[in-house]
N, C-alpha and C positions, 0 to 999 in steps of 0.2 A: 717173546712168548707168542705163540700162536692163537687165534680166533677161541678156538674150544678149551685151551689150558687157560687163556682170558678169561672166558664164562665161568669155569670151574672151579675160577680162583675167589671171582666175584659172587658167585652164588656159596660157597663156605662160608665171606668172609661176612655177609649181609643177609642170608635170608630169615638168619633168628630172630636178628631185628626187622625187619620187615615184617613179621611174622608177629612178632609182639604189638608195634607199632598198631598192624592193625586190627588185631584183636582188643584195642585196651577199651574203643570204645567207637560208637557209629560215627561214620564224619560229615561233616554240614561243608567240608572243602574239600575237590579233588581235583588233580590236574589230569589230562588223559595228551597223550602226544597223537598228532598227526604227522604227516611226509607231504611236498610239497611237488604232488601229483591230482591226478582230476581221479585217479585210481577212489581217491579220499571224501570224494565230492559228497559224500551223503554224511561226513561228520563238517564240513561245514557250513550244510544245512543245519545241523544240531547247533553248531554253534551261530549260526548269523541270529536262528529261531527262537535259541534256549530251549530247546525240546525238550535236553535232558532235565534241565528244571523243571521245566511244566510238567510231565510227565511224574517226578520226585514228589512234586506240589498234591498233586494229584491223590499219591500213596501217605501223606501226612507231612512228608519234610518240605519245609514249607519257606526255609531260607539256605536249600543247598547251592554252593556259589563252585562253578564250575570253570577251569581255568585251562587254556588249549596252549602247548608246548609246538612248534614245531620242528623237528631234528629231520637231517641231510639223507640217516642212515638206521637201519634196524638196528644195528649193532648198539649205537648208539641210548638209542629207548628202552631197550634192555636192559642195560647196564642203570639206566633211569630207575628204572622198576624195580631190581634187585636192593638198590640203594635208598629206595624209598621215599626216592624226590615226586615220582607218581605214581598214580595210582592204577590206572590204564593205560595200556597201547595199541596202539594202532599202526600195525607191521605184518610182516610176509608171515603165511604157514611157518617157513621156515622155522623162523625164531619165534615161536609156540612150540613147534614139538621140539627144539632144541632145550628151552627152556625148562618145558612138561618135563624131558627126558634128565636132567640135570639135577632139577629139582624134586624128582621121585613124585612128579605128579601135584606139587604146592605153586604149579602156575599152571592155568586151563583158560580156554578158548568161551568166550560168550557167547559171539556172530562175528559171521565175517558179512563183509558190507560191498563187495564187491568180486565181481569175476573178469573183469577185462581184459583181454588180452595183451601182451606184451610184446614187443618186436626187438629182435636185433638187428641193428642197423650199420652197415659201416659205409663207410666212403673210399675205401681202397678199390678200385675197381678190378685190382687183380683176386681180390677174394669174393667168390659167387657159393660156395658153400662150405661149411665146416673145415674140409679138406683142402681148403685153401690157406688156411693161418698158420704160419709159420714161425717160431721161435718168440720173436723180435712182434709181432703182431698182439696187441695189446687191447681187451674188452674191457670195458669198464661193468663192474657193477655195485650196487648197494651194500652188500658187504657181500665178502669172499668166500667160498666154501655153501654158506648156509643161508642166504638170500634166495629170496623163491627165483630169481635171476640164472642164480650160481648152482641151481638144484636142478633148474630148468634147461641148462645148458648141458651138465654130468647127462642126464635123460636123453638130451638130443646126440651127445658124443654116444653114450653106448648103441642109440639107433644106427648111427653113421659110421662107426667102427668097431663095434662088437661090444656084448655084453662085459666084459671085463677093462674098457675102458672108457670108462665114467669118468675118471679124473683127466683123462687126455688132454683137457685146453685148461685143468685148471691153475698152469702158470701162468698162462695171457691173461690171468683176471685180475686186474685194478678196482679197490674198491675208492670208488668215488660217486657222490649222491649225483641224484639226476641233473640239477641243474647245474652244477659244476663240471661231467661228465659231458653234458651236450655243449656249455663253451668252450670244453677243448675238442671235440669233435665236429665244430666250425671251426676253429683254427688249420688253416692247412699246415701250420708247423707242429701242433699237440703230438703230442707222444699216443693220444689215445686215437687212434682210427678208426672203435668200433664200439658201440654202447648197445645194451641189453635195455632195452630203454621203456621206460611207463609212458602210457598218454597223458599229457599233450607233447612228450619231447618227442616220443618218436615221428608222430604228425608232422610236428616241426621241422625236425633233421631233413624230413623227407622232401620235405617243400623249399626245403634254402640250402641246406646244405649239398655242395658240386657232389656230382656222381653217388650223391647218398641212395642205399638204396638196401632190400631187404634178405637177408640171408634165411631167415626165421620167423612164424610166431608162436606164442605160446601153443596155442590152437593145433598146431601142427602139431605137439608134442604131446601133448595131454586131450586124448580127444574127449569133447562136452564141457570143456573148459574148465577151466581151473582159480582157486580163489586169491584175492588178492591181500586188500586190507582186511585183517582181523584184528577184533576185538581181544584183548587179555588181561591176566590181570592174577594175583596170588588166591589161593582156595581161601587163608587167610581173610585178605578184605573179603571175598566174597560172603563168606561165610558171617563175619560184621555187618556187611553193608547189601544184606535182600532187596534192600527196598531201592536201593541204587541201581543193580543187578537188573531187576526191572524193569525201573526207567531208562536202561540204557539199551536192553532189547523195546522199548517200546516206542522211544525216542528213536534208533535207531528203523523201524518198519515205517515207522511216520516219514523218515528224511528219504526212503528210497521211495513211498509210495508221491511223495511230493515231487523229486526228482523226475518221474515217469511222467507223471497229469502235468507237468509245471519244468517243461526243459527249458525255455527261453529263461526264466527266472530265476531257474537255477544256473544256469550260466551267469548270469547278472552275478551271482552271489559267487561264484566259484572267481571272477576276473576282480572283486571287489578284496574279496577276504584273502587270496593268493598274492595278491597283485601284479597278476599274468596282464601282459599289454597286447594279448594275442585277441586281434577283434572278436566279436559275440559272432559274426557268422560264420568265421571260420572255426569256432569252438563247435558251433554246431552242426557245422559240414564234416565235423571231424566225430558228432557222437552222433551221428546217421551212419557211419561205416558200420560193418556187419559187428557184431556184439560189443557193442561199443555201448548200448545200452543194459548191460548186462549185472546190471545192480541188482544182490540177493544177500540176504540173511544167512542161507545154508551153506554149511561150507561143499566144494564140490572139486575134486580132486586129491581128498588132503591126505587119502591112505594111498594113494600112488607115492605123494609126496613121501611119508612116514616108511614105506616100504625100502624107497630106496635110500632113506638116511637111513636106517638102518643095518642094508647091507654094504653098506660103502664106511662103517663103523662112526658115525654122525652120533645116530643112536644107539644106547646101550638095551632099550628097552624098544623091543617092536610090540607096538599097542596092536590091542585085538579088532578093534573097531574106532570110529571117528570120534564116539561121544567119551571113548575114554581120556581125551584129552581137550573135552567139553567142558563146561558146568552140565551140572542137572537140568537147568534150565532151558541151556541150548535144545534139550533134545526130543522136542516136538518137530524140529524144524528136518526137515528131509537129505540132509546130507549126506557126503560120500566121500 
């Protein structure tokens, strides 16, 4: 079964219950997933902080107990969400508007928490740009097809070979999560020789791995950058749970604005709670590159994104604007 008859089989078979689930009553427990990237760095601030508690405490819940997942792959948190093991995620546009789109609109976006750029990296020194990969030449990304990765590369093939080939490299794509992808691409015998990579991998690749070097970044493709982690979650809970909804935009503007005033620190907390052994000044010579600080709430990108799942048949439904696959809430926030 493929990626999208995947979803389509898992959102029939579970979103009544889910749906029910969290209508029946407010929850004092949630679990919300993370990805194990610096992409993430402002939920675990929320979570070393408890911000989202504090922030719940604040609005009257006053023993809500908040539990952090982390999974390899979007694909993966989704299928989470749908099945009702949690409650929010924290994954690529992608899988938001896949989801929105699937579910006629019964999953929406809260904030996204981040815009950083991504890079593709390979070590094959015979490929220097797109036009270079050939059959046999294998990129790794988060999941296939519908990963902000896999959406981001359809984008750079139709720049690089014409409007009607979007899908041109997407048999070379391997889905495999970042840190399993970056230690086959140190291995010089790995089958993978080329990863679409979040920071801190791609930093990494760059600085150790022979002849690693950069084909791509996101930047180049989407110009003003484009967002990364987002927040989501069923209309469902949301609809249950305002006061969580809330604290999770307000827990979440706490974690970026602390991130910004308080980089060393939050490095401290990102090499503690990841358990990255990458020393603190090279995390920090690594979030001095150009928008590498580029932590935001709004989403920024996400109708480029939306346009072309659309016309590449991703999505069945091309939304008319960003906040329609927002909450209500999101939409003071200046997105695009």
């Amino acid at each position: 079964m493929n990626f999208k008859n995947h979803i389509t089989a898992i959102v029939v078979a579970a979103l009544a219950s889910v749906g029910g689930q969290a209508l029946a009553q407010q929850k004092n427990e949630i679990t919300i997933t993370k990805q194990p990237s610096i992409l993430y760095l402002p939920a675990l601030v929320m979570e070393k902080q408890g911000l989202i508690e504090k922030a719940a405490a604040k609005d009257g819940i006053k023993d809500l107990k908040v539990n952090w997942r982390t999974f390899t792959s979007g694909g993966a948190s989704t299928d989470a969400l749908l099945s009702g093991n949690v409650q929010v995620v924290n994954s690529g546009l992608g899988n938001l508007l896949l989801l929105w789109d699937r579910t006629k609109g019964k999953v929406k976006g809260i904030a996204t928490n981040s815009a950083l750029p991504l890079t593709l990296v390979s070590r094959d020194p015979k490929i220097k740009s797109l036009k270079d990969f050939g059959p046999k030449d294998k990129i790794a990304v988060p999941t296939v097809r519908v990963s902000t990765q896999a959406i981001l590369l359809q984008l750079a093939s139709e720049k690089e070979f014409g409007k009607d080939q979007g899908s041109k490299l997407d048999t070379n794509t391997v889905q495999l999560g970042h840190p399993d992808a970056a230690a086959m691409l140190a291995n010089p015998n790995g089958e993978i020789s080329s990863h679409f990579a979040a920071p801190p991998y791609d930093y990494k690749e760059l600085k150790t791995v022979p002849n690693a070097h950069i084909i791509l970044r996101s930047n180049d493709i989407i110009k003003g950058g484009l967002s990364q982690s987002t927040l989501f979650t069923t209309t469902d809970f949301a609809q249950a749970n305002p006061k969580i909804i809330k604290a999770l935009l307000d827990a979440s503007k706490e974690a970026i604005d602390y991130i910004k005033a308080n980089p060393e620190k939050s490095v401290d907390i990102y090499r503690e709670i990841s358990g990255d052994k990458t020393s603190a000044a090279e995390i920090l010579d690594m979030l001095k590159q150009p928008g590498m600080m580029d932590f935001q709430m709004a989403p920024a990108g996400s109708m480029i994104f939306a346009n072309h799942m659309h016309k590449v048949g991703i999505l069945k439904t091309l939304p008319a604007k960003w906040t329609d696959f927002f909450l209500p809430e999101a939409s003071a926030l200046s997105g695009s």
